[in-house]
PyMOL Python script that loads the backbone (N, CA, C, O; Angstrom):
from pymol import cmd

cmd.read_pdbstr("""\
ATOM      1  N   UNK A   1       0.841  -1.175   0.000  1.00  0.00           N
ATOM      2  CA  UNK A   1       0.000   0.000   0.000  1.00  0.00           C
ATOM      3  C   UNK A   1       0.882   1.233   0.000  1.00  0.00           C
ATOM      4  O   UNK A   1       1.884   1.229   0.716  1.00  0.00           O
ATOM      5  N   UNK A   2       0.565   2.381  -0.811  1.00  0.00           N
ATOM      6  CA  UNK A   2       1.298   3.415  -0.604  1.00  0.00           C
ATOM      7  C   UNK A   2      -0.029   4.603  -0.522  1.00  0.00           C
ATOM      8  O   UNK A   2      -0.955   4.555  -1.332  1.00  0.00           O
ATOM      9  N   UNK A   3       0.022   5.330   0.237  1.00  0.00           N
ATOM     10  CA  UNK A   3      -0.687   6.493   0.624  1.00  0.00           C
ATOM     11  C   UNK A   3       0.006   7.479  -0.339  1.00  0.00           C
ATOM     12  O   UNK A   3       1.210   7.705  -0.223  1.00  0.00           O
ATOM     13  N   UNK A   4      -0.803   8.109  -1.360  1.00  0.00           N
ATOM     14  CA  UNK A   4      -0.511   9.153  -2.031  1.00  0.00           C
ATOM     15  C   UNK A   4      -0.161  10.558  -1.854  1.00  0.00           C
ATOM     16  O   UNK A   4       0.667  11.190  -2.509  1.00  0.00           O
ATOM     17  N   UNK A   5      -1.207  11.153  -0.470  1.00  0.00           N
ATOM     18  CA  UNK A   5      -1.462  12.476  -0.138  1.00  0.00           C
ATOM     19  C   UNK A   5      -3.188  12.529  -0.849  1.00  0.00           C
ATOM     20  O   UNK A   5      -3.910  13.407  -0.377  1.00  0.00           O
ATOM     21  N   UNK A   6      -3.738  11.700  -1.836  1.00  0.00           N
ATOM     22  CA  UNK A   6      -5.198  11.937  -2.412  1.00  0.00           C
ATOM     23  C   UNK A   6      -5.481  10.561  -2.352  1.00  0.00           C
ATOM     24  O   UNK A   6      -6.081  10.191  -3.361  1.00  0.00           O
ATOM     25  N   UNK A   7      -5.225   9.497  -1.378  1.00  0.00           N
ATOM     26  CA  UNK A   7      -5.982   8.458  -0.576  1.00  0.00           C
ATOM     27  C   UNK A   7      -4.927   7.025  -0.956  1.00  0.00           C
ATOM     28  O   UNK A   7      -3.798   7.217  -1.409  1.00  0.00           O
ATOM     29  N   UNK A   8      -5.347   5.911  -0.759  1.00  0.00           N
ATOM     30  CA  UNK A   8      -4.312   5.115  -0.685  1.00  0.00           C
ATOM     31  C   UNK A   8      -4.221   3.945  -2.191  1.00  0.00           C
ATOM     32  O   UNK A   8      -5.152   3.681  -2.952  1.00  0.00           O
ATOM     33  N   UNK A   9      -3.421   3.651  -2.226  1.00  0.00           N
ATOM     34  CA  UNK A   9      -3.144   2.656  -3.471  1.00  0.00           C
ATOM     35  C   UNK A   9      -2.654   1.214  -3.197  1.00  0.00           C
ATOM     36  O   UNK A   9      -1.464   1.006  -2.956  1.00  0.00           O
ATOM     37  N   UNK A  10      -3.610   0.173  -3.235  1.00  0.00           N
ATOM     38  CA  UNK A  10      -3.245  -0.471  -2.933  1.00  0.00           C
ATOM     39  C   UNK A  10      -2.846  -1.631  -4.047  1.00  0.00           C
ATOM     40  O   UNK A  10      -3.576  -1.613  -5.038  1.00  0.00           O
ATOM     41  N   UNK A  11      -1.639  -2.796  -4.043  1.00  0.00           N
ATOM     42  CA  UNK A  11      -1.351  -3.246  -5.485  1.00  0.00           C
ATOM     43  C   UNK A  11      -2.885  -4.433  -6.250  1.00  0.00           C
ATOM     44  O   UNK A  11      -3.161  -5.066  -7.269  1.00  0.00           O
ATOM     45  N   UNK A  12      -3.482  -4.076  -4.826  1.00  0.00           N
ATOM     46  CA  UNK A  12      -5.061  -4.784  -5.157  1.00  0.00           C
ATOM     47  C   UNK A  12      -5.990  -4.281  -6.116  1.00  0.00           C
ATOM     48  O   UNK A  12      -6.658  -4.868  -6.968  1.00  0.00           O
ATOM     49  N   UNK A  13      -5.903  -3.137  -5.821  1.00  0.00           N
ATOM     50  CA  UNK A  13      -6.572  -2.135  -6.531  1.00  0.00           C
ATOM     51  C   UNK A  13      -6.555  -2.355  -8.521  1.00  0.00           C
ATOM     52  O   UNK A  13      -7.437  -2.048  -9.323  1.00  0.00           O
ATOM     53  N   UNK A  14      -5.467  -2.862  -8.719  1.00  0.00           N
ATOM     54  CA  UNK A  14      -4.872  -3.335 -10.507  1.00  0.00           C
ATOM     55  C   UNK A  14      -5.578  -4.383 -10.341  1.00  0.00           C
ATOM     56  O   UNK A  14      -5.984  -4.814  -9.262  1.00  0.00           O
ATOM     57  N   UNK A  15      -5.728  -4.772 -11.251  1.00  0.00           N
ATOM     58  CA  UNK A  15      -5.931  -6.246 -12.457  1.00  0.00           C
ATOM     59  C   UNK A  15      -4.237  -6.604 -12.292  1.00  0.00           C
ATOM     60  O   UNK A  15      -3.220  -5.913 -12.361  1.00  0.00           O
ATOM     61  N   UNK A  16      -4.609  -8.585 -11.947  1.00  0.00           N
ATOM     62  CA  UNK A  16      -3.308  -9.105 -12.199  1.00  0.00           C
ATOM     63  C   UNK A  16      -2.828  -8.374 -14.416  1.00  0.00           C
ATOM     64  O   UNK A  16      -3.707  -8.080 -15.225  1.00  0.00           O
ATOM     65  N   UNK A  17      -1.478  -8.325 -14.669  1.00  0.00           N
ATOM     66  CA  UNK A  17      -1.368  -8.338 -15.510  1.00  0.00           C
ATOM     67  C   UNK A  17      -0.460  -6.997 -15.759  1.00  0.00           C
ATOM     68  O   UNK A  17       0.368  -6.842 -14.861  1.00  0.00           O
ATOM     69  N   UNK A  18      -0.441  -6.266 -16.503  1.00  0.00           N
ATOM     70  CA  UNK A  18       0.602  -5.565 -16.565  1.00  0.00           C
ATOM     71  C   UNK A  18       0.181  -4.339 -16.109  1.00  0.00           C
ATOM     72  O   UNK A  18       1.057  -3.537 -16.432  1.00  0.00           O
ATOM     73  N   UNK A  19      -1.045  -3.566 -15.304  1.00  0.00           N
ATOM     74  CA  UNK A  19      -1.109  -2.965 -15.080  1.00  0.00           C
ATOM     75  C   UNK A  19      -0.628  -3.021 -13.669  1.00  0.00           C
ATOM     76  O   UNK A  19       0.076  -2.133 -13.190  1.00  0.00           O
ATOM     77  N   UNK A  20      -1.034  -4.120 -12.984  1.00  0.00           N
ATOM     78  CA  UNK A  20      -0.130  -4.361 -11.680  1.00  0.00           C
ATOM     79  C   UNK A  20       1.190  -4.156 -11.581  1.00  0.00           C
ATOM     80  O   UNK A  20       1.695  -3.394 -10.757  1.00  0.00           O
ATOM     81  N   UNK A  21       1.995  -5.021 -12.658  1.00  0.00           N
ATOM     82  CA  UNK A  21       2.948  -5.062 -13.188  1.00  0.00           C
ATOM     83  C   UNK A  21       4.132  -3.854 -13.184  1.00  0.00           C
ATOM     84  O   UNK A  21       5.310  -3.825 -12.827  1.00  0.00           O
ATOM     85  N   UNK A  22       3.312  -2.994 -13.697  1.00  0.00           N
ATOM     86  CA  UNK A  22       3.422  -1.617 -13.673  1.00  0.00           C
ATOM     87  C   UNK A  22       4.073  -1.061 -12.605  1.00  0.00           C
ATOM     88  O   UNK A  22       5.234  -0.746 -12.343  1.00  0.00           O
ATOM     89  N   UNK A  23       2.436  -1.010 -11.769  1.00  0.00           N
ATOM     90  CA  UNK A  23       2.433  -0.333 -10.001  1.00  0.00           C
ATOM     91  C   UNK A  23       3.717  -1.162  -9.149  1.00  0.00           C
ATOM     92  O   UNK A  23       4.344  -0.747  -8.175  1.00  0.00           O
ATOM     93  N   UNK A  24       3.809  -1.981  -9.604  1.00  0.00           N
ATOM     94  CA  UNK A  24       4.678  -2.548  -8.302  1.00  0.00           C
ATOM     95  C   UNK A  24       6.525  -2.241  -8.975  1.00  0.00           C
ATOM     96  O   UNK A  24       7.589  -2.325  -8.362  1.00  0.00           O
ATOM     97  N   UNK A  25       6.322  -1.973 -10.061  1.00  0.00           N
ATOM     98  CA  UNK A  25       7.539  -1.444 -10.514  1.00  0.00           C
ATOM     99  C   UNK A  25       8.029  -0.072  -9.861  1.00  0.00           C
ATOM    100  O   UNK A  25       9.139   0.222  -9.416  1.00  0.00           O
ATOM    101  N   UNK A  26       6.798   0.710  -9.948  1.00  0.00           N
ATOM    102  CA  UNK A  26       7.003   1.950  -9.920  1.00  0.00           C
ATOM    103  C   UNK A  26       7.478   1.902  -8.153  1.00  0.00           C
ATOM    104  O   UNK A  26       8.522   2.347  -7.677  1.00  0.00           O
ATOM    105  N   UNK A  27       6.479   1.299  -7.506  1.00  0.00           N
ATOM    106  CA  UNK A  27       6.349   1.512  -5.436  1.00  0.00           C
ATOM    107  C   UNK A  27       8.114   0.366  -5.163  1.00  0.00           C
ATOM    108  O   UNK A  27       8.862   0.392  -4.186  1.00  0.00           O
ATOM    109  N   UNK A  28       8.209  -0.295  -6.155  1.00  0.00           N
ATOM    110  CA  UNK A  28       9.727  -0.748  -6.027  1.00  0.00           C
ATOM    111  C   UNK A  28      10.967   0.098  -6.068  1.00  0.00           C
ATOM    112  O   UNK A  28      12.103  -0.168  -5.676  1.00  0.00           O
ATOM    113  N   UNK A  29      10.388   1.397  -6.747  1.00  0.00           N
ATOM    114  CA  UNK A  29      11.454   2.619  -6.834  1.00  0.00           C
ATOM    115  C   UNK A  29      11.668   3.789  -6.166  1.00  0.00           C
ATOM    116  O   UNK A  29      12.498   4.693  -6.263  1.00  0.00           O
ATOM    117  N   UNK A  30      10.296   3.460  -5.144  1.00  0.00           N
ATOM    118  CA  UNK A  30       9.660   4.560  -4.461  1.00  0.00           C
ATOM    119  C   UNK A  30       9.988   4.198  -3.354  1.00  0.00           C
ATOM    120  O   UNK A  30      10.697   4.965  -2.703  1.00  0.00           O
ATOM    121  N   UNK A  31       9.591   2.934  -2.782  1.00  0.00           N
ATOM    122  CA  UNK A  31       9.843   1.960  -1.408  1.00  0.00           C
ATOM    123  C   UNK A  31      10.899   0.949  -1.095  1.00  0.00           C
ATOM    124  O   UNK A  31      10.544  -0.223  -1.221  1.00  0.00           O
ATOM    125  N   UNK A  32      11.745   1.104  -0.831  1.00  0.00           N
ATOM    126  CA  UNK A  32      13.256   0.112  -0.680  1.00  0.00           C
ATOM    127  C   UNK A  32      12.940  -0.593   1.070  1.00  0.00           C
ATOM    128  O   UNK A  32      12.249   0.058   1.855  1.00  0.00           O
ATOM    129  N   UNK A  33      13.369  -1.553   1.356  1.00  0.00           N
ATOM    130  CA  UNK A  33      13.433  -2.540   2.509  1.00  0.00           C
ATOM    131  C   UNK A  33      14.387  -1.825   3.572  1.00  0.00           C
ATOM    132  O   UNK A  33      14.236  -1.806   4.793  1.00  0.00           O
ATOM    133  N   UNK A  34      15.497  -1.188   2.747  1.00  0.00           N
ATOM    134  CA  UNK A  34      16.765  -0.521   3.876  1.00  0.00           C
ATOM    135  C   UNK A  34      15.715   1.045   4.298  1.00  0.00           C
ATOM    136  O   UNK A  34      15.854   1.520   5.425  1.00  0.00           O
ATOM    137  N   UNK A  35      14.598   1.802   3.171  1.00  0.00           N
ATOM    138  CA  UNK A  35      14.340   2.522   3.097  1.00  0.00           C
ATOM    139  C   UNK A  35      12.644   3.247   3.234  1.00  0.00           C
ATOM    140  O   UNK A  35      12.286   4.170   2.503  1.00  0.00           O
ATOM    141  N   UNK A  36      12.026   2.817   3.969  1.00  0.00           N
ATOM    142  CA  UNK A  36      10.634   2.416   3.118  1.00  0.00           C
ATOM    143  C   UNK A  36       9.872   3.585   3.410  1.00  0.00           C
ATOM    144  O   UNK A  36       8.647   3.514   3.511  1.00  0.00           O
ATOM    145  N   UNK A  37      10.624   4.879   3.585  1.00  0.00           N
ATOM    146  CA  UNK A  37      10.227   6.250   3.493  1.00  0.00           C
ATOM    147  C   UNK A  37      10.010   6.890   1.825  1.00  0.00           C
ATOM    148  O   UNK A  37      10.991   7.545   1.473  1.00  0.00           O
ATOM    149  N   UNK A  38       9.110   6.817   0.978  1.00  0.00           N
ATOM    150  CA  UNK A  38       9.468   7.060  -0.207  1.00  0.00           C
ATOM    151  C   UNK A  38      10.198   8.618  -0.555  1.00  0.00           C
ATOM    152  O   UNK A  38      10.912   8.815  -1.538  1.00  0.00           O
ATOM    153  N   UNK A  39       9.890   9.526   0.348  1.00  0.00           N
ATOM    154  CA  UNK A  39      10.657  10.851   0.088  1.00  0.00           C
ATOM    155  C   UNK A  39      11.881  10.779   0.137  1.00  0.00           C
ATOM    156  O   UNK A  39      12.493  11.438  -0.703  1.00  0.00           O
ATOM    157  N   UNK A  40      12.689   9.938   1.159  1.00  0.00           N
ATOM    158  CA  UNK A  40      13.998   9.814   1.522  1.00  0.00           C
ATOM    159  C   UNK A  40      14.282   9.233   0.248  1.00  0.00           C
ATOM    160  O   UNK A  40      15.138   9.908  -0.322  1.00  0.00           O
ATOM    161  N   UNK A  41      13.856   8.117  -0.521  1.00  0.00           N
ATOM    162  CA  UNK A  41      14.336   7.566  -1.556  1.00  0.00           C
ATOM    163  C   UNK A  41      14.221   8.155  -3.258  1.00  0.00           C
ATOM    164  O   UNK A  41      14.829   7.808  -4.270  1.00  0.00           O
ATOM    165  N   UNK A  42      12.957   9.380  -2.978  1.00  0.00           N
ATOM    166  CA  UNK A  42      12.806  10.111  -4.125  1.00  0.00           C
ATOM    167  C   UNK A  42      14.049  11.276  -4.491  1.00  0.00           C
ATOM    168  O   UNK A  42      14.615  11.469  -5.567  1.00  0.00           O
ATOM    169  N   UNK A  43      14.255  12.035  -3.030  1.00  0.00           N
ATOM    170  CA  UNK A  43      15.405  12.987  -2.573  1.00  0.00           C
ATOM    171  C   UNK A  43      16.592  12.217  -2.974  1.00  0.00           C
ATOM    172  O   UNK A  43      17.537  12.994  -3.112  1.00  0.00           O
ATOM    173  N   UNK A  44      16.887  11.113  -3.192  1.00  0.00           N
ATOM    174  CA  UNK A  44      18.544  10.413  -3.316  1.00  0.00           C
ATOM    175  C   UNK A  44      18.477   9.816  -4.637  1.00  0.00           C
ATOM    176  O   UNK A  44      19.260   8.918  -4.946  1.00  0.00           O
ATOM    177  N   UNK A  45      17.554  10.275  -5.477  1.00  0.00           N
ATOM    178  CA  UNK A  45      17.612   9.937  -7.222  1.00  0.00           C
ATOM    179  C   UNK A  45      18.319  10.953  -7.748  1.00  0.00           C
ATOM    180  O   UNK A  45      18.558  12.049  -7.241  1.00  0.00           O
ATOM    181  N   UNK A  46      18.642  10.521  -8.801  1.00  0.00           N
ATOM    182  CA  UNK A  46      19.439  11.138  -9.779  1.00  0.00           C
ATOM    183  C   UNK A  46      18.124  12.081 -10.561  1.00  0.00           C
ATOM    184  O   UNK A  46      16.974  11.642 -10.593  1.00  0.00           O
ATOM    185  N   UNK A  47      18.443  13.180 -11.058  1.00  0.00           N
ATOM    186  CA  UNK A  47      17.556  13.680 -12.179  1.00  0.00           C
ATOM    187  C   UNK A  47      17.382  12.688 -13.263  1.00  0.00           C
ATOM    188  O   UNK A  47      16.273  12.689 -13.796  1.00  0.00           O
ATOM    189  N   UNK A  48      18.292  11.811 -13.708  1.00  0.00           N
ATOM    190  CA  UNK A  48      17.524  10.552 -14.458  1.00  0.00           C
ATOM    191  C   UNK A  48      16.579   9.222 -14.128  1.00  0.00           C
ATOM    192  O   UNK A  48      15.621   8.643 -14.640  1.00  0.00           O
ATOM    193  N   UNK A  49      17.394   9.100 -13.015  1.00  0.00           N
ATOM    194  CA  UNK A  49      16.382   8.117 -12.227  1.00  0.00           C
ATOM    195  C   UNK A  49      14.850   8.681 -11.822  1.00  0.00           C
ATOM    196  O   UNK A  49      13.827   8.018 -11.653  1.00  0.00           O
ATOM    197  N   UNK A  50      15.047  10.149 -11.723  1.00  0.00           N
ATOM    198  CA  UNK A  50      13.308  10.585 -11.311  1.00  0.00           C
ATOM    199  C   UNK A  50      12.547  10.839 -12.295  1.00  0.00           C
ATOM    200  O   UNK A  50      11.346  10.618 -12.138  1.00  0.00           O
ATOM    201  N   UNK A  51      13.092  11.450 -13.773  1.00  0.00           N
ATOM    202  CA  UNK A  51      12.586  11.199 -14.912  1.00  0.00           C
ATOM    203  C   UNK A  51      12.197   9.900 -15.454  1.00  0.00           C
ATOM    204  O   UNK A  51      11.322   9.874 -16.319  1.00  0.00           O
ATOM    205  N   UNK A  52      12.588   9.126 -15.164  1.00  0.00           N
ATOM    206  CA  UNK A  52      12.242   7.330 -15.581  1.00  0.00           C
ATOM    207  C   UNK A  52      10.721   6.871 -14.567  1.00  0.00           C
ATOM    208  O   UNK A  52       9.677   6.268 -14.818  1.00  0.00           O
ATOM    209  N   UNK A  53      11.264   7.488 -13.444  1.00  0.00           N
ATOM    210  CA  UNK A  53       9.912   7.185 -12.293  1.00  0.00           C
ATOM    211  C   UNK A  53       8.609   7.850 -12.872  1.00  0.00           C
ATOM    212  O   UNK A  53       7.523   7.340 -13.147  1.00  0.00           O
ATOM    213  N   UNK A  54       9.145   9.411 -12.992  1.00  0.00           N
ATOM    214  CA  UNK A  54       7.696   9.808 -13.104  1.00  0.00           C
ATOM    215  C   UNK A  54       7.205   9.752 -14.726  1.00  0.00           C
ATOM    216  O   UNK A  54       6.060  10.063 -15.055  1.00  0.00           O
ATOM    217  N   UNK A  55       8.428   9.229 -15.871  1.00  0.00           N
ATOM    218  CA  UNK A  55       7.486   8.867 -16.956  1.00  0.00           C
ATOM    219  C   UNK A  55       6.725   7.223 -16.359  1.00  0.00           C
ATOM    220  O   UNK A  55       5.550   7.125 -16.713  1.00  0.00           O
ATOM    221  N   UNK A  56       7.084   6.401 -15.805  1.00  0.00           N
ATOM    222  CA  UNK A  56       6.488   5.594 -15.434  1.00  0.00           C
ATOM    223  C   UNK A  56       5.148   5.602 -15.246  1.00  0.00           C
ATOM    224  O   UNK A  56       4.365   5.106 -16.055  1.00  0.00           O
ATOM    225  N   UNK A  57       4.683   6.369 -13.775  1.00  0.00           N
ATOM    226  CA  UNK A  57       3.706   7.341 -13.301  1.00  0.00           C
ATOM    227  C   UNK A  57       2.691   7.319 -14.355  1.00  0.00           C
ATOM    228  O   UNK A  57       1.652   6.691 -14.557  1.00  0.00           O
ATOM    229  N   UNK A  58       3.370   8.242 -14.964  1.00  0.00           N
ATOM    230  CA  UNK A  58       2.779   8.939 -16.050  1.00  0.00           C
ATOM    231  C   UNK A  58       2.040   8.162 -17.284  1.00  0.00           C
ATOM    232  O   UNK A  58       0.938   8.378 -17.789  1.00  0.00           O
ATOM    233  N   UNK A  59       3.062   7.155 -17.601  1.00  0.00           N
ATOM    234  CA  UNK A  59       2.438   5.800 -18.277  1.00  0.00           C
ATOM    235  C   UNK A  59       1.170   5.007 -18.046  1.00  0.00           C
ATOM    236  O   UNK A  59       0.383   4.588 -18.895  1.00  0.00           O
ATOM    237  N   UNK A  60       1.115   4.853 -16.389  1.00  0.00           N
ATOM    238  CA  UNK A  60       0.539   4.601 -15.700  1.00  0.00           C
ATOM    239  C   UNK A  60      -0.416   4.582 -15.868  1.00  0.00           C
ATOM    240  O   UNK A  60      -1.222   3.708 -16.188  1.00  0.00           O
ATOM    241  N   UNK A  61      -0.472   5.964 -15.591  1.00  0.00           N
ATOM    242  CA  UNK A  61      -1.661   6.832 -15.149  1.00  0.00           C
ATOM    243  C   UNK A  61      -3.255   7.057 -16.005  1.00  0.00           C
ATOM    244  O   UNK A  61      -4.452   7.189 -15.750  1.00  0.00           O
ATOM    245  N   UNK A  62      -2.002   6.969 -17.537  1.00  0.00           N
ATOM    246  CA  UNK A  62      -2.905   6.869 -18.956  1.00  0.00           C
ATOM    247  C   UNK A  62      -3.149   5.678 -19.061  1.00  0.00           C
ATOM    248  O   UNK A  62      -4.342   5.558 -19.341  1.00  0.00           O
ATOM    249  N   UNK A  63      -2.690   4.790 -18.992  1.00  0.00           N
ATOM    250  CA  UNK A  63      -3.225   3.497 -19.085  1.00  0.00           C
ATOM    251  C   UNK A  63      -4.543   2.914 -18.097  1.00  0.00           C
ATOM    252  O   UNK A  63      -5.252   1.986 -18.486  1.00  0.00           O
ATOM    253  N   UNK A  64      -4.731   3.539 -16.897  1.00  0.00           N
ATOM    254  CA  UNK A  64      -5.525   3.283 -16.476  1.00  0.00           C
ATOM    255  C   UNK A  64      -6.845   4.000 -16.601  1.00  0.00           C
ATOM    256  O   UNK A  64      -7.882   3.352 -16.464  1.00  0.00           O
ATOM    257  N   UNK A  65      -6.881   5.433 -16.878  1.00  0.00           N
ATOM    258  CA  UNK A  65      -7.786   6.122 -17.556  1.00  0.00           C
ATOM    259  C   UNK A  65      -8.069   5.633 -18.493  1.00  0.00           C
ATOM    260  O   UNK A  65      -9.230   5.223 -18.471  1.00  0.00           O
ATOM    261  N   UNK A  66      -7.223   5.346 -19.927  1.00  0.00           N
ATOM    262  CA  UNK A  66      -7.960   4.230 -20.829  1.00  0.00           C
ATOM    263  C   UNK A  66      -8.813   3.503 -20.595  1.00  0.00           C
ATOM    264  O   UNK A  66      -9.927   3.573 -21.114  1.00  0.00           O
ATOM    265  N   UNK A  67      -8.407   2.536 -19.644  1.00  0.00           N
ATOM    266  CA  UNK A  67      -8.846   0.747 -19.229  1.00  0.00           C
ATOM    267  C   UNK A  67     -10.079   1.933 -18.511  1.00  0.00           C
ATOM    268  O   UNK A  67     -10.738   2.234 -19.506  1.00  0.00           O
ATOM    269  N   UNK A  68     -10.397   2.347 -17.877  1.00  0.00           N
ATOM    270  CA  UNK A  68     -11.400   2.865 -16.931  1.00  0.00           C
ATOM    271  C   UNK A  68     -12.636   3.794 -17.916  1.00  0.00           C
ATOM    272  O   UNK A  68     -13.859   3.693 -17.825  1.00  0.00           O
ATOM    273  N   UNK A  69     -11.975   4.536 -18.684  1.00  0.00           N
ATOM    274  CA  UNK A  69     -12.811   5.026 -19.687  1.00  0.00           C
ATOM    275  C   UNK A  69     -13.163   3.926 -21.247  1.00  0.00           C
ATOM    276  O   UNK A  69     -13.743   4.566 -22.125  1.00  0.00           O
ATOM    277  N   UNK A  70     -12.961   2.900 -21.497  1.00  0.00           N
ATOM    278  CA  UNK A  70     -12.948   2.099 -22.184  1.00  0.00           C
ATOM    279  C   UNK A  70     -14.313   1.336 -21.423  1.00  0.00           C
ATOM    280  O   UNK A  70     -15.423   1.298 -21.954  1.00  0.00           O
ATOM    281  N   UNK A  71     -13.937   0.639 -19.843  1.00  0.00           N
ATOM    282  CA  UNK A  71     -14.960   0.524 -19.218  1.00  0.00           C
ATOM    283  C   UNK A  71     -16.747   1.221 -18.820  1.00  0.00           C
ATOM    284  O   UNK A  71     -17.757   0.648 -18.411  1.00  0.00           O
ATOM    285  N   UNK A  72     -16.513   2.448 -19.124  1.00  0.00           N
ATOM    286  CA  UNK A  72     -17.207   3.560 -18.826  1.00  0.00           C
ATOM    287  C   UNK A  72     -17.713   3.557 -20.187  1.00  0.00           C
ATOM    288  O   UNK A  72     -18.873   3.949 -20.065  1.00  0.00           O
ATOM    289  N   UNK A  73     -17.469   3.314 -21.516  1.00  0.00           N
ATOM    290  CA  UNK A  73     -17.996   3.452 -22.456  1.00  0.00           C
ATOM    291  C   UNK A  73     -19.044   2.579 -23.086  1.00  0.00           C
ATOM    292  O   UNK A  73     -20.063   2.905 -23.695  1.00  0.00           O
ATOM    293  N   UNK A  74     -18.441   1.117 -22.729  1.00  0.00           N
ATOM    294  CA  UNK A  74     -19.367   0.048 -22.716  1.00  0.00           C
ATOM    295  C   UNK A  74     -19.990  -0.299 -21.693  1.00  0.00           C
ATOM    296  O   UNK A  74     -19.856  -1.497 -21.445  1.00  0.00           O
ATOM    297  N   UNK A  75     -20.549   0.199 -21.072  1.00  0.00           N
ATOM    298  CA  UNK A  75     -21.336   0.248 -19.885  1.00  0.00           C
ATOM    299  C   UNK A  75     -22.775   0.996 -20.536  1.00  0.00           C
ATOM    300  O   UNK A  75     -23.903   0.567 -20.294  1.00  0.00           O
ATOM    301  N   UNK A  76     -22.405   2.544 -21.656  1.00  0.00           N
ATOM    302  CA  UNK A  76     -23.644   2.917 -22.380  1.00  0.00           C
ATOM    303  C   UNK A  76     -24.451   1.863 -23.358  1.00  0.00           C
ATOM    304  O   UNK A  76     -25.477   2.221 -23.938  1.00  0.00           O
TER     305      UNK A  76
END
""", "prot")
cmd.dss("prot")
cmd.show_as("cartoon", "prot")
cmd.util.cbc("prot")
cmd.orient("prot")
């Protein structure tokens, strides 16, 4: 589970498959075992490493609006 600041995410929340896939990539880059503060671990990226994260994110993000508005369409 990661708490966003706009409510919580849990890797339940995905469909097994690559949208999970995804999320747990991303909270793997965010959340470390030595580390599991994600700010402490966002603060100690490289400007490339945080560009890779948040195109991730970002990938994400559209992909699930798709899948959700795709859903929302055939539902009319």
């Amino acid at each position: 589970m990661y708490d966003t600041g706009f409510g919580s995410i849990w890797q339940d929340d995905f469909p097994d498959g690559s949208l999970k896939d995804d999320y747990l990539t991303i909270r793997g880059s965010l959340i470390k075992a030595d580390e599991p503060k994600a700010a402490v671990n966002i603060a100690g990226m490289s400007d490339e490493q945080a560009r890779t994260v948040i195109s991730q994110i970002c990938s994400l993000s559209q992909a699930v609006a798709y899948l959700l508005g795709k859903e929302s369409n055939s539902e009319r």
